[in-house]
C-alpha positions, 0 to 999 in steps of 0.5 A: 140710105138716108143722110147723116144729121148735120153737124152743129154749127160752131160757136165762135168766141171772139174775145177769143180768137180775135187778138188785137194788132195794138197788143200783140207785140214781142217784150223787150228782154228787159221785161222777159222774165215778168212776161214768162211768170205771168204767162205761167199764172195764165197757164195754170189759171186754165189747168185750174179748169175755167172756162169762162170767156176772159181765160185767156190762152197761153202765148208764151212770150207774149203779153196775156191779154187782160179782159180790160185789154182785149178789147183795147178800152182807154181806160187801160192807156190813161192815169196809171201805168200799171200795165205798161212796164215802169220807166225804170225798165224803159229803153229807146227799143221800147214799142211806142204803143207802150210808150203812149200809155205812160206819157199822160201830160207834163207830169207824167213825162217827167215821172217818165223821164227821171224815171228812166233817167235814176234807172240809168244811172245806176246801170251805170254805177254797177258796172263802174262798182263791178270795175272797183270791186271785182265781181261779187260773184267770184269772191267766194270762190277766192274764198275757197281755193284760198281756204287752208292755203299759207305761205307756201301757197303764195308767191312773194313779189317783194321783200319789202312792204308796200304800206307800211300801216298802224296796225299792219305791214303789206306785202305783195304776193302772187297766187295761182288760180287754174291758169290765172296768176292773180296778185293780193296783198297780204296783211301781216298784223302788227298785233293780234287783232279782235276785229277780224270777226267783225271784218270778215261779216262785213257786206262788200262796200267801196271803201271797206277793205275785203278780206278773202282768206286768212291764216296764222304762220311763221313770217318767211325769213327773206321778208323784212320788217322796217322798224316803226320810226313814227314818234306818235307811235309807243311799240308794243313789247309784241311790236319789238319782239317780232323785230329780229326773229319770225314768230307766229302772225296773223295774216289776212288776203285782201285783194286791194294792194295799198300803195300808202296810208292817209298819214303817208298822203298828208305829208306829202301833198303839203307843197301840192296844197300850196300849188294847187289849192282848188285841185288838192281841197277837191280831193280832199272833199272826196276822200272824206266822201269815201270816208263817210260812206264807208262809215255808213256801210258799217252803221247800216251793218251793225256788224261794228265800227270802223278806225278813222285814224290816218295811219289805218286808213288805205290808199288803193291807187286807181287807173289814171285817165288820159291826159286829155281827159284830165281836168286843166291845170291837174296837178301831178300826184292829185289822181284820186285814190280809192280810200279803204277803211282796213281796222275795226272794232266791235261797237257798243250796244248802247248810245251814250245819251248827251252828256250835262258835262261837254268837256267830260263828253269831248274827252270820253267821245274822242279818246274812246274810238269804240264810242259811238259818237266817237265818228263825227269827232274824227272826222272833224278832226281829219278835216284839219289833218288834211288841210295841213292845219295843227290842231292839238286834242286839247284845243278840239275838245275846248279846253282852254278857250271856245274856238277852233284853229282858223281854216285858211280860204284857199279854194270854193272849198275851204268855206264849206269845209271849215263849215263842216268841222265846226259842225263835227266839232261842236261841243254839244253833241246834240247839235252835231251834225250826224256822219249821214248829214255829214256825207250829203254836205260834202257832196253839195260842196262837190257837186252843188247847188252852190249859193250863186243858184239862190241869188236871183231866185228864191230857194224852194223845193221846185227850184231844187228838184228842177236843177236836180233833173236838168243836172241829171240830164247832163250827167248822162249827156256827159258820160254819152259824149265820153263813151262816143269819143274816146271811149274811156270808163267813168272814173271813181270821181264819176262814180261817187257823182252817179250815186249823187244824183241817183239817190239825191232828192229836192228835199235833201238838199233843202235840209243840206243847203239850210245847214251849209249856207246858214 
């Protein structure tokens, strides 16, 4: 019989069948779900039914090979890092074949190196912020066991308020989630209040007071009511008539227990103050920080404004670190609390232009706390509340004379803050210096660059964005040391720091440093 015709030789396709060693590594997780969509789009792009030699297989979680890639040509490793993962998603696991591809000399080391660096740090701000705020995630589950729940859904664990506020008492209560006791507080309201639309629309920030469930119902009659002694304080006929016999009130759920108001604080840290003047104008900086940040959420919402006034402003206490990470010569009682922003109002649609008449300007601006100019005159003025400095509406708003009570130098502190309310204060309300600015000057009195860095060397951008990355660098070689000797979380003043220098530029701190020391 005669043999079969021989078979046709097969063609081989190299770029095919031959992929290069340097290439065909495993992702790190970091990048899995950026690997798996574009191994999906290789996948579909033969379903689609090409056939020509750069469709490359499908290899699941590996790279898909780019034709500029299959055959290993440099021009894939120089310039651009596009190929290779962002410094943002780097890790010490990531190959050193990836790697290579970034570090194309000394500028793009350090694009690499701050890179990785602002990417860790807000890591690291997350998890701190996950630890303040709870996770998100679970707050509209609370929402919803909460949804229809009244008193008798709730356990009291005080008869007696635990903040006593301008607007609200605060009284703990248990609640029973599955298994889980949880404890809230709850926000009876003196008064009926119209900003409660405002506050449930509010994105969760830090320094803004969550609201997770709210009713009306009569006050459990083995609660009581302290009557309001403050002399600053006119009690509403409402306010009285709730003295004696429980009526129908508003309340809210908040998950962050007050423990005092600012008022409250103020008095209290006058005799810390003249001990320890550094520790106690530190803290001051800080809670402002809070203060403005928390106005900064509220501008960026558009969903309303916020009441700064120290009888409505919140103290939440945090977890005290150990004696042995304390700062030496820490006073007792200048622990620092997290500051709530708890009443707010709906703000006006239309900013009030500079006024010809600054008197007319300071008296509408101050008084109105809906006006939206109203912020910067607040905060100015809590500057000198918090100092223990009197200072009377008449002689912030310029009647009588140009200058503003004298800040006594105490602290490093004291020159910068007495800087700042000059600033808020200013009677033209052009030259006043916005919450946004008034934020970053308060953060560069905390965290720097003080004067003494512009005494030998002249001030300029690639002197600031230098001591930006080295004091970056140390942060992180800071909370690496905490985390491998006691292993304690960052704290709140951490936190607030990690948010400094992730966000900071060269260029602000130009701006800021201008301002500050001019």
């Amino acid at each position: 019989e005669p043999l079969p015709p021989p078979l046709p030789k097969k063609q081989l396709q190299r770029a095919e069948s031959l992929p290069e060693p340097a290439l065909a590594w495993d992702d790190p997780p970091a990048r899995t779900g950026s690997i798996n969509a574009a191994s999906q789009r290789s996948c579909q792009a033969g379903a689609a039914g090409s056939s020509t030699p750069q469709d490359r297989p499908c290899w699941g979680h590996r790279r898909p090979l780019t034709k500029s890639q299959s055959l290993g040509t440099p021009a894939a490793w120089k310039g651009s890092a596009a190929p290779w993962a962002s410094p943002a998603e780097l890790t010490f696991a990531t190959p050193d074949g990836e790697l290579g591809g970034l570090l194309q000399g000394r500028a793009g080391l350090r694009e690499v190196l701050v890179g990785a660096q602002r990417a860790a740090l807000a890591r690291l701000a997350a998890r701190v912020q996950d630890t303040l705020l709870g996770h998100e995630e679970r707050t509209p589950l609370l929402a919803a066991e909460l949804a229809g729940k009244k008193w008798a859904a709730l356990r009291l664990l005080g008869t007696e308020p635990c903040c006593d506020a301008g607007d609200a008492w605060y009284f703990r209560v248990g609640f029973a989630s599955g298994q889980t006791q949880l404890v809230f507080a709850a926000k009876v309201l003196k008064s009926h209040s119209c900003g409660l639309a405002v506050q449930t629309s509010l994105g969760p920030h830090c320094s803004i007071q969550q609201v997770i469930g709210h009713f009306t119902d009569r006050l459990p009659q083995e609660l009581v009511l302290p009557r309001d002694t403050r002399q600053h304080r006119q009690p509403a006929e409402e306010d009285t008539a709730l003295l004696g016999s429980p009526r129908v009130l508003q309340v809210l759920i908040s998950p962050e227990i007050p423990y005092q108001t600012l008022a409250d604080f103020v008095k209290e840290s006058r005799k810390v103050h003249g001990s320890s003047p550094g520790h106690y104008e530190r803290l001051v900086c800080l809670l402002l920080l809070q203060v403005c940040a928390g106005l900064e959420h509220l501008k960026a919402q558009s969903a309303g404004r916020g009441d700064v006034c120290p009888e409505n402003l919140l103290l939440v206490q945090c977890p005290r670190p150990p004696l042995s990470q304390q700062s030496p010569g820490t006073a007792p009682g200048l622990s620092l609390p997290r500051l709530l922003i708890s009443n707010f109002f709906k703000a006006k649609e239309k900013r009030r232009p500079c006024s010809t008449t600054q008197e007319q300007d300071w008296a509408e601006g101050f008084s109105a706390p809906s006006s939206p100019v109203a912020d910067e005159l607040h905060i100015g003025m809590l500057i000198y509340v918090l100092l223990h400095v009197d200072i009377s509406l008449e002689t912030a708003l310029g009647f009588g004379g140009n200058r503003l009570p004298e800040i006594p130098s105490l602290s490093i502190y004291s020159t910068g803050l007495k800087r700042l309310a000059t600033l808020l204060l200013h009677r033209d309300p052009c030259k006043r210096v916005s919450v946004e600015e008034a934020k970053s000057i308060l953060q560069v009195l905390l965290w720097g660059p003080r004067q003494e860095l512009f005494a030998r060397s002249k001030k300029t951008p690639d002197l600031l964005q230098s001591w930006v990355d080295v004091k970056r660098a140390l942060l992180l070689l800071k909370f690496a040391e905490k985390t491998a000797g006691a292993g304690a979380s960052p704290t709140l003043e951490e936190w607030l720091c990690c948010q400094y220098f992730e966000e900071v530029t060269e260029h602000t701190l130009y701006r800021v440093t201008q301002v500050l020391y001019a």
